[in-house]
Structures are given as structure tokens and as C-alpha cells.
Gaussian input, Z-matrix of N, CA and C with variables (Angstrom, degrees):
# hf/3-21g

backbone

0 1
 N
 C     1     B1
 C     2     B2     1     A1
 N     3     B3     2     A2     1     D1
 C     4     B4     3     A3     2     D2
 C     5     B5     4     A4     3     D3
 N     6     B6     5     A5     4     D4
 C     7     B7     6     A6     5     D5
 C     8     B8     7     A7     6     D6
 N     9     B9     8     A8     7     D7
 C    10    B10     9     A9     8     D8
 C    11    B11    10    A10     9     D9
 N    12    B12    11    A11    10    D10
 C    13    B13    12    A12    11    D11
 C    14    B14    13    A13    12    D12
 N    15    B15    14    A14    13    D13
 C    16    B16    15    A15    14    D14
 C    17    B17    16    A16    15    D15
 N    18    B18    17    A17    16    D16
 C    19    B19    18    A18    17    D17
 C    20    B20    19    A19    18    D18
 N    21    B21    20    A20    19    D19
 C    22    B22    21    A21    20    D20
 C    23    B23    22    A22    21    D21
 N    24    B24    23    A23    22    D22
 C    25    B25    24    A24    23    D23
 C    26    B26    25    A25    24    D24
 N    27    B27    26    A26    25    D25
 C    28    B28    27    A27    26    D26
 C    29    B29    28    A28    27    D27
 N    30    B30    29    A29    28    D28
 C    31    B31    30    A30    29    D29
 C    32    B32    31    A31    30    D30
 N    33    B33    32    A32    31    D31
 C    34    B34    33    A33    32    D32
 C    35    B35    34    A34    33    D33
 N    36    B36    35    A35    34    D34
 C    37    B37    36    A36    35    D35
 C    38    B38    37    A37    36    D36
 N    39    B39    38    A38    37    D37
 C    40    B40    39    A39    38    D38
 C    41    B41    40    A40    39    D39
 N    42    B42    41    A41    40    D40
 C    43    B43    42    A42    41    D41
 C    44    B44    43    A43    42    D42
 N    45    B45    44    A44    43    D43
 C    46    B46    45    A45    44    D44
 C    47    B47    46    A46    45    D45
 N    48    B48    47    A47    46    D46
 C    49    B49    48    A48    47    D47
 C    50    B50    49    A49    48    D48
 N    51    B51    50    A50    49    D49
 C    52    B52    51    A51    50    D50
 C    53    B53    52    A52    51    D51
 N    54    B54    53    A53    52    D52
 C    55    B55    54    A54    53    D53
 C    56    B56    55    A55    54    D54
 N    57    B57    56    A56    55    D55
 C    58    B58    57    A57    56    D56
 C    59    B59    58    A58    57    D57
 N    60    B60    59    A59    58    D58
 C    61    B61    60    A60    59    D59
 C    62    B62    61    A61    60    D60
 N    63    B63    62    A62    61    D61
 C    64    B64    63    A63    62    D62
 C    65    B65    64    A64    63    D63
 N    66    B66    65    A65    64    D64
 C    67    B67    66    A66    65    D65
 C    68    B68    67    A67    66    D66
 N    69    B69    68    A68    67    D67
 C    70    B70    69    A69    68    D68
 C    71    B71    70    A70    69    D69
 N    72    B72    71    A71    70    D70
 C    73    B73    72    A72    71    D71
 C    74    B74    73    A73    72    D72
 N    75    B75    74    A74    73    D73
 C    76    B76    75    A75    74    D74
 C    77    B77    76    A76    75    D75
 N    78    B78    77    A77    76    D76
 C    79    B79    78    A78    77    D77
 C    80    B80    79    A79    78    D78
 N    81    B81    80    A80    79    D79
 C    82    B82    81    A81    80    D80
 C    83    B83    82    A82    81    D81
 N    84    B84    83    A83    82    D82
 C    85    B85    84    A84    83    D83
 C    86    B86    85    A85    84    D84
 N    87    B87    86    A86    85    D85
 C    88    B88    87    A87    86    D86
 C    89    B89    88    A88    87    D87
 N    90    B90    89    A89    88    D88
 C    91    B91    90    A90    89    D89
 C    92    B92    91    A91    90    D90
 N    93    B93    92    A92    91    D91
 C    94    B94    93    A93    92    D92
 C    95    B95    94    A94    93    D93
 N    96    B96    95    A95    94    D94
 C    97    B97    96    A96    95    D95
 C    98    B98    97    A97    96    D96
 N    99    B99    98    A98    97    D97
 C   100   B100    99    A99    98    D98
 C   101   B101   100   A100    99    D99
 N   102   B102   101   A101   100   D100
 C   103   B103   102   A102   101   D101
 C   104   B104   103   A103   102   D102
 N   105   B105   104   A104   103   D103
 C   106   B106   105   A105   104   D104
 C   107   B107   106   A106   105   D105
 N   108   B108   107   A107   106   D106
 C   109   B109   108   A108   107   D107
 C   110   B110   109   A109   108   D108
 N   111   B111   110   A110   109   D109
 C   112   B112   111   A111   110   D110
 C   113   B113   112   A112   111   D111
 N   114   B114   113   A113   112   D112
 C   115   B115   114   A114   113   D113
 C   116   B116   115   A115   114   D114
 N   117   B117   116   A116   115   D115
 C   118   B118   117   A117   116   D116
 C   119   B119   118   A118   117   D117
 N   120   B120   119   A119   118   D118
 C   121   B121   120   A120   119   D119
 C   122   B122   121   A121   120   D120
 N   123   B123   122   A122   121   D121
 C   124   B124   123   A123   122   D122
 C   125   B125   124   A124   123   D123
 N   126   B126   125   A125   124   D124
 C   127   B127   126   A126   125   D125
 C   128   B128   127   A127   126   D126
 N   129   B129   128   A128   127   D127
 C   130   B130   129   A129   128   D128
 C   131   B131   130   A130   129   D129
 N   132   B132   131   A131   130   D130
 C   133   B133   132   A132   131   D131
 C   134   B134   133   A133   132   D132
 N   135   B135   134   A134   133   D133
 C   136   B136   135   A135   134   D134
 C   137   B137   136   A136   135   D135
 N   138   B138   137   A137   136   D136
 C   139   B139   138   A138   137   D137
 C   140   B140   139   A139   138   D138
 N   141   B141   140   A140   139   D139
 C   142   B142   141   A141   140   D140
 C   143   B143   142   A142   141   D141
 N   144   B144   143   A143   142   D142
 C   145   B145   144   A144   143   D143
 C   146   B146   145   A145   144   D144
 N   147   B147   146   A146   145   D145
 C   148   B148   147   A147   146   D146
 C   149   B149   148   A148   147   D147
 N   150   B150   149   A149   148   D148
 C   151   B151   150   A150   149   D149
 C   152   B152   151   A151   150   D150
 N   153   B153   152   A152   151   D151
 C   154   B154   153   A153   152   D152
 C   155   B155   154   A154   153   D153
 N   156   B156   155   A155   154   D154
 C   157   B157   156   A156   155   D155
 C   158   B158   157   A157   156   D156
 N   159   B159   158   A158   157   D157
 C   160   B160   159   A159   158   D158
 C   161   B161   160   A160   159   D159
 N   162   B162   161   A161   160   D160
 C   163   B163   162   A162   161   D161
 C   164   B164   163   A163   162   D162
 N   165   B165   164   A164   163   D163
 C   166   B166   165   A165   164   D164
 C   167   B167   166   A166   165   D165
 N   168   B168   167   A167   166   D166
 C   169   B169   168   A168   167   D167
 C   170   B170   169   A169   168   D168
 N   171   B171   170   A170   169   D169
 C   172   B172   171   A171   170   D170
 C   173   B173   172   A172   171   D171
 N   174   B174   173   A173   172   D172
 C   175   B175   174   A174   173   D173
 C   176   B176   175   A175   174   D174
 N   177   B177   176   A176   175   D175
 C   178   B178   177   A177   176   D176
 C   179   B179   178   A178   177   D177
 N   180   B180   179   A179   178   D178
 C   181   B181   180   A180   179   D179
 C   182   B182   181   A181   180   D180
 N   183   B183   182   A182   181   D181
 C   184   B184   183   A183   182   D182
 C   185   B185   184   A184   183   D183
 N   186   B186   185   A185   184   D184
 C   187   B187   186   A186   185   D185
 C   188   B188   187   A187   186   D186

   B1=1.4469
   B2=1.5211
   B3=1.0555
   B4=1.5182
   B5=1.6289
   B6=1.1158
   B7=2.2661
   B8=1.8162
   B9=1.8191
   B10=1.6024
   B11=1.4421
   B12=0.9321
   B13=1.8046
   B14=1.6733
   B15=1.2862
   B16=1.8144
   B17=1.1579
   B18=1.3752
   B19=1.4284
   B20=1.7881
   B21=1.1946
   B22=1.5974
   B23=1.1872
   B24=1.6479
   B25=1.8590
   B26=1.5984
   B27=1.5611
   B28=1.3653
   B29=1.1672
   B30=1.6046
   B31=1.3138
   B32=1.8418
   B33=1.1853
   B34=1.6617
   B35=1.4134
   B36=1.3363
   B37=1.2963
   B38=1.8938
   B39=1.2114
   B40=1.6661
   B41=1.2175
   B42=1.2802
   B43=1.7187
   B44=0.9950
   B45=1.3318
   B46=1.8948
   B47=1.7763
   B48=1.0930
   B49=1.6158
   B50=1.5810
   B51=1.3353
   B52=1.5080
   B53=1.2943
   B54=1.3683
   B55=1.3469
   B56=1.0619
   B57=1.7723
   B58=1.5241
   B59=1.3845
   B60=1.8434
   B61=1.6837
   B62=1.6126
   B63=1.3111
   B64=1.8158
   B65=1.1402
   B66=1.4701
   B67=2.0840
   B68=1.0129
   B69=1.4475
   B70=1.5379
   B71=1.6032
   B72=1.4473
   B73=1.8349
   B74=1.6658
   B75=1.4497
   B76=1.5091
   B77=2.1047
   B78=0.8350
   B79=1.6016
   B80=1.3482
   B81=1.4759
   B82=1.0725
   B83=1.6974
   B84=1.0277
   B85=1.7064
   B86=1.4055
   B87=1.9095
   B88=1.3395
   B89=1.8106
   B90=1.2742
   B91=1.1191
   B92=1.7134
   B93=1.2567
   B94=1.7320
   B95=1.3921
   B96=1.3647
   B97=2.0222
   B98=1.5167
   B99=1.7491
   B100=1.4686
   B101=1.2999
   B102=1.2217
   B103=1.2192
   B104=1.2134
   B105=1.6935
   B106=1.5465
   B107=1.4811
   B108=1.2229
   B109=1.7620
   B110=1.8047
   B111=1.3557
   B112=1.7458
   B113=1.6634
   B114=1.5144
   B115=1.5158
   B116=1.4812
   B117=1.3208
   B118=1.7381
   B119=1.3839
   B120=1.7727
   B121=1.5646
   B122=1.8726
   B123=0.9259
   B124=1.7087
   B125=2.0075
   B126=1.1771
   B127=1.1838
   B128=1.7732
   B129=1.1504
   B130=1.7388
   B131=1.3994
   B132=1.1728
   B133=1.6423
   B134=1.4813
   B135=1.4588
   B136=1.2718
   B137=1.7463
   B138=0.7627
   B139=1.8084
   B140=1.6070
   B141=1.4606
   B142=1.5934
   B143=1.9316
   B144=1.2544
   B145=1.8212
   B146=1.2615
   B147=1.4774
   B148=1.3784
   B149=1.2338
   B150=1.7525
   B151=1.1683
   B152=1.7024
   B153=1.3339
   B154=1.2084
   B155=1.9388
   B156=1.4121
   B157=1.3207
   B158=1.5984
   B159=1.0883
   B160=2.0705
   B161=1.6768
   B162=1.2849
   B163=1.2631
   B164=2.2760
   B165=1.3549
   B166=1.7006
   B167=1.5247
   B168=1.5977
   B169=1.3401
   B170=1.8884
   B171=1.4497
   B172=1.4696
   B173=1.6252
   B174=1.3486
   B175=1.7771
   B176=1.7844
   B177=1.2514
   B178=1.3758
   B179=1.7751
   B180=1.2263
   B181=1.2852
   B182=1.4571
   B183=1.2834
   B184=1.7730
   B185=1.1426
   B186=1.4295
   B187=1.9712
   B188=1.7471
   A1=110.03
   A2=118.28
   A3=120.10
   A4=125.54
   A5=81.30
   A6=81.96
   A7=94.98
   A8=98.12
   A9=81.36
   A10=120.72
   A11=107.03
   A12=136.07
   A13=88.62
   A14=127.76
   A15=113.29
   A16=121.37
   A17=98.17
   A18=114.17
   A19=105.09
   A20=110.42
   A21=93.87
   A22=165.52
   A23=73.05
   A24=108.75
   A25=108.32
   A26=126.16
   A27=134.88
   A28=96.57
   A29=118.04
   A30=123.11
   A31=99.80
   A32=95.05
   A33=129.41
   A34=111.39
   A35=128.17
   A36=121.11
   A37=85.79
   A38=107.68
   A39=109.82
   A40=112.39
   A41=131.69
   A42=135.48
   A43=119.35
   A44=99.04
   A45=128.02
   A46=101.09
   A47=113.60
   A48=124.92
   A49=110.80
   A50=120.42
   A51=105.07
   A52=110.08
   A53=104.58
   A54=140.34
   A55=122.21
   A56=124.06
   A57=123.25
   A58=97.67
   A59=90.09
   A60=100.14
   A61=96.82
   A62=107.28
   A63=116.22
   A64=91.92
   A65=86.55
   A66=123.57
   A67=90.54
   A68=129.01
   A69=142.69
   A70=133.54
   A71=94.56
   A72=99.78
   A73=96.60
   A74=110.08
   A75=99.84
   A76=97.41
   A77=105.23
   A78=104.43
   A79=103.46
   A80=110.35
   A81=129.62
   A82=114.81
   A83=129.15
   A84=148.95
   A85=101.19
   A86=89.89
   A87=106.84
   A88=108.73
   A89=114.73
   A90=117.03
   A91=145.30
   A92=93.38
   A93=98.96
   A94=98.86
   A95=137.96
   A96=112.06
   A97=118.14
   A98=127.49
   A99=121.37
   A100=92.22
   A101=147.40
   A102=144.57
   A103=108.19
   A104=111.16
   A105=108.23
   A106=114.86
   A107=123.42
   A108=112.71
   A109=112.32
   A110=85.59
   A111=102.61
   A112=113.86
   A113=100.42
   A114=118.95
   A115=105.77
   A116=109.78
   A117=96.78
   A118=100.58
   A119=117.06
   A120=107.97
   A121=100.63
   A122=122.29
   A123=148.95
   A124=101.46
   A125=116.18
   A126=123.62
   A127=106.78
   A128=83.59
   A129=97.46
   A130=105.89
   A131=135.41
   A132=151.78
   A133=132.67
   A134=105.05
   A135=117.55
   A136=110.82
   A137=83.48
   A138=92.72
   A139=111.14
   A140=121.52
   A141=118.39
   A142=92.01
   A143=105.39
   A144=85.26
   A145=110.40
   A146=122.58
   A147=132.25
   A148=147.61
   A149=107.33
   A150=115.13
   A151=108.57
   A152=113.43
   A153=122.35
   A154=105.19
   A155=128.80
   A156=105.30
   A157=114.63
   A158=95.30
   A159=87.95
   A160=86.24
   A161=137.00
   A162=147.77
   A163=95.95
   A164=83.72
   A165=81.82
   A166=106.76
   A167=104.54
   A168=100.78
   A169=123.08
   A170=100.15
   A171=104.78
   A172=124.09
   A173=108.44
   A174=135.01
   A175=94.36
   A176=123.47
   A177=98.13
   A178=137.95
   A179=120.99
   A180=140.72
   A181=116.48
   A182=111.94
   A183=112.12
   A184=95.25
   A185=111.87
   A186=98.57
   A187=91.09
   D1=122.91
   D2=179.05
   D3=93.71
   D4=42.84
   D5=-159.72
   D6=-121.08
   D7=-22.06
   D8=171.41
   D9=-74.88
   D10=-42.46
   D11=-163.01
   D12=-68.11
   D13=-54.62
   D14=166.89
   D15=-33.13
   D16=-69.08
   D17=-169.63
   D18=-46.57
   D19=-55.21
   D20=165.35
   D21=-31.74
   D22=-49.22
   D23=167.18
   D24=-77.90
   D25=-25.74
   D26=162.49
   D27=-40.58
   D28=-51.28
   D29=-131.01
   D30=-72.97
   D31=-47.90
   D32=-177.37
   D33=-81.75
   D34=12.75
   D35=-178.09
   D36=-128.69
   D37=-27.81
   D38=167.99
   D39=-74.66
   D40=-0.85
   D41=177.42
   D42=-126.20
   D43=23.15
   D44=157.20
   D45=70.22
   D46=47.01
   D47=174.08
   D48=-99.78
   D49=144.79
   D50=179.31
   D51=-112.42
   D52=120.38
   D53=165.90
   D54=-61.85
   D55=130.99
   D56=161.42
   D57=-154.63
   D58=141.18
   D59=178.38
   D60=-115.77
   D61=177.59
   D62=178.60
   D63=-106.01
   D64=150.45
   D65=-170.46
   D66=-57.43
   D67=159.90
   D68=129.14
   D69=-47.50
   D70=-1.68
   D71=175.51
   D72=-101.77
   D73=-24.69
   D74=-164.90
   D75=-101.11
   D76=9.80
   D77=-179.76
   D78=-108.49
   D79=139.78
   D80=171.74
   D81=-86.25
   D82=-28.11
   D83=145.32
   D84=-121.91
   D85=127.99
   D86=-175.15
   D87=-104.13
   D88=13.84
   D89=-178.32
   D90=-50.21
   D91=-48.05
   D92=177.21
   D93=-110.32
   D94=-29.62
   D95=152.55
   D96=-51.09
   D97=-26.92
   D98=174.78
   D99=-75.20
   D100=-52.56
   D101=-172.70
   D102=-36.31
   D103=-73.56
   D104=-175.57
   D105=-66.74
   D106=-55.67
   D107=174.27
   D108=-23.00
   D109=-51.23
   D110=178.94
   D111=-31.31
   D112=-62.75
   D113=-169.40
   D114=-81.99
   D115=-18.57
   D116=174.16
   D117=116.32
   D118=-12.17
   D119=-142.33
   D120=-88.69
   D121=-11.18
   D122=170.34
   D123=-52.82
   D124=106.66
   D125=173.98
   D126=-87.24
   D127=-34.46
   D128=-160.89
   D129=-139.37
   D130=119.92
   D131=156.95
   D132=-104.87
   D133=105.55
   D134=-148.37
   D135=-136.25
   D136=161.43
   D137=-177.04
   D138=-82.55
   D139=152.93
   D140=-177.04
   D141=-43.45
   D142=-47.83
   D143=-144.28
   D144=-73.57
   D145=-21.27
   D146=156.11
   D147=-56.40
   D148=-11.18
   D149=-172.35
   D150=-87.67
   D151=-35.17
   D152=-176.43
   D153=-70.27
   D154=-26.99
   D155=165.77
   D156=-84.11
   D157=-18.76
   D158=-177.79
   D159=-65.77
   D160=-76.23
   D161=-172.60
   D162=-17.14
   D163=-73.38
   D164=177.50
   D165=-36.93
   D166=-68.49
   D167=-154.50
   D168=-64.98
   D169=-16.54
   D170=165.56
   D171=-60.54
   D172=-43.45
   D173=173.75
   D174=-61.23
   D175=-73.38
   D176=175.66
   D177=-72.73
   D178=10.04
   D179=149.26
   D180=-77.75
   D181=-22.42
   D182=-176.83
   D183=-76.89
   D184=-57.25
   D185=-162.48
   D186=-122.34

């Protein structure tokens, strides 16, 4: 479970996109974030409540 949806994010973290999956303390199924950590494709590993300000703060660094 979760090995396609990595591989994607591999895909997109190899085309210099920034990636973040949720922690394993804050997931209720840890499946396709172990997946991607797994593959490397995880830039950033973060907890539910954290993901949404990195998310902001990437969007206002883009433009």
C-alpha cells in the first residue's frame, strides 16, 4: 500500500520539487509516507500541524 503514490513523489522530488510527507506519530496509516521516506523521495517530514505552514511558507518564497 503506498509504493505507487512514492514513487511519484520520487518522481517530483527528482525534478527538484519540495516534498513533504507526515511523521509516523501523527499518521494514523503510516503507509505511503514509509514508502516515500523509504525511497528517499521525502524532502521534509513533518507532523499534520506542520505541514500546512511549511506548505504556506514555500508558496510565499516561490513568488
Amino acid at each position: 500500500m503506498g509504493k505507487d503514490g512514492a514513487k511519484g513523489l520520487y518522481q517530483l522530488c527528482c525534478a527538484g520539487w519540495q516534498t513533504i510527507v507526515q511523521d509516523q506519530a501523527s499518521c494514523v496509516v503510516y503507509g505511503m509516507p514509509k514508502a516515500a521516506v523509504e525511497l528517499g523521495a521525502a524532502a521534509k517530514i513533518l507532523s499534520i500541524n506542520a505541514i500546512s505552514s511549511a506548505l504556506c511558507n514555500i508558496f510565499v518564497n516561490y513568488f
